[in-house]
Each structure stands twice: as structure tokens, then as C-alpha cells.
C-alpha positions in Angstrom: 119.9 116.8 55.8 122.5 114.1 56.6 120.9 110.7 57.7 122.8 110.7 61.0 121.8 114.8 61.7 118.0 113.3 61.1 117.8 110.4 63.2 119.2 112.3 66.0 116.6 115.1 65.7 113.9 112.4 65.7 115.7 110.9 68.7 115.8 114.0 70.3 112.3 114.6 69.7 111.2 111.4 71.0 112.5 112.0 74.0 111.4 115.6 74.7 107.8 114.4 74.2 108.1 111.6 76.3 109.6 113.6 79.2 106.9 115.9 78.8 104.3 113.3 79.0 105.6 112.2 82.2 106.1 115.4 83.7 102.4 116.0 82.8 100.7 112.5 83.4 103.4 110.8 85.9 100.9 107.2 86.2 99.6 105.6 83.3 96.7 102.6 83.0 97.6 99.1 84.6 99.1 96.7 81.7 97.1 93.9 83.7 93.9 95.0 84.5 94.1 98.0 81.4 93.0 100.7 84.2 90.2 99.3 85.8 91.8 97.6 88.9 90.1 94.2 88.9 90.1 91.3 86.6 86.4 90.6 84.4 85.3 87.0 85.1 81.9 85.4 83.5 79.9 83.2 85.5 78.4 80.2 84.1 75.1 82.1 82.1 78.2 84.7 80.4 77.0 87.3 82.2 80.4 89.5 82.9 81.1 90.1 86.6 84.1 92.0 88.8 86.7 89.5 89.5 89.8 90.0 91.8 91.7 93.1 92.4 94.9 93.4 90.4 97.9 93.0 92.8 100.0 94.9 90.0 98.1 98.2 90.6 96.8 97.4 94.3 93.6 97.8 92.7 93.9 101.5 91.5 94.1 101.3 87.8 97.3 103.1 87.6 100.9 102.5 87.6 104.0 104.9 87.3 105.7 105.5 83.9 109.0 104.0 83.4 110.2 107.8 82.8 109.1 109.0 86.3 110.5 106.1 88.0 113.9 106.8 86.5 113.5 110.8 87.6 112.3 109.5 91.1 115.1 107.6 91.7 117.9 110.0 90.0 116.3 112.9 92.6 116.2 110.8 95.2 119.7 109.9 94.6 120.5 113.4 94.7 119.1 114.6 97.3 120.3 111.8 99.6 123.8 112.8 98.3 124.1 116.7 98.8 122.5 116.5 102.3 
């Protein structure tokens, strides 16, 4: 196989499996809050508490994939065109 014929099966792979993860699992954890939709805080013995609620997530945990957003938009797009 040619270099160029192999990175664009990889490529093409890539993609594939991403689109399928966010056709199957459109929202993902929180980057901030890593899913759990608060902050952890200590108070002064160490003992871990529940801070504030993430205002990333609104407090849910979950965020939509980059991927989604981008099919969101293009059907909305769509849709608002052909009506």
C-alpha cells in the first residue's frame, strides 16, 4: 500500500467511528466538573464536600460532542432552507 492510500484509510476510519460515537452517545462528561456537575471543595479538617454547580454543564454532568453540534447545526440549516 502507498503511504498516501494508508493515511487516507486511517483518516477515513477515524471519522466513521467518531460519527458513530456521536450518533450513539450524542453528550459526553463535563471537561470541568469530569461528569459530576459540581465542583469538590475540602473544608478545613480535609474532609471532601460538594462545592458549586458547574455553570459549563448547568449542573448535569454532560455536554454535547463537538460532532453533534456540527450535525445540529448543518440540519438545522437545512431544514430552515427547504422550508
Amino acid at each position: 500500500m502507498t503511504p498516501l492510500l494508508l493515511a487516507s484509510a486511517c483518516l477515513l476510519t477515524v471519522t466513521l467511528g467518531y460519527a458513530s460515537l456521536c450518533a450513539g452517545s450524542p453528550f459526553g462528561d463535563c471537561r470541568k466538573c469530569r461528569g459530576m456537575g459540581h465542583q469538590i471543595k475540602t473544608d478545613r479538617k480535609g474532609r471532601t464536600k460538594r462545592g458549586k454547580d458547574c455553570r459549563r454543564c448547568k449542573a448535569t454532568g454532560k455536554r454535547i460532542r463537538v460532532g453533534r453540534h456540527l450535525y445540529n447545526v448543518a440540519a438545522r440549516l437545512h431544514r430552515d432552507g427547504t422550508r
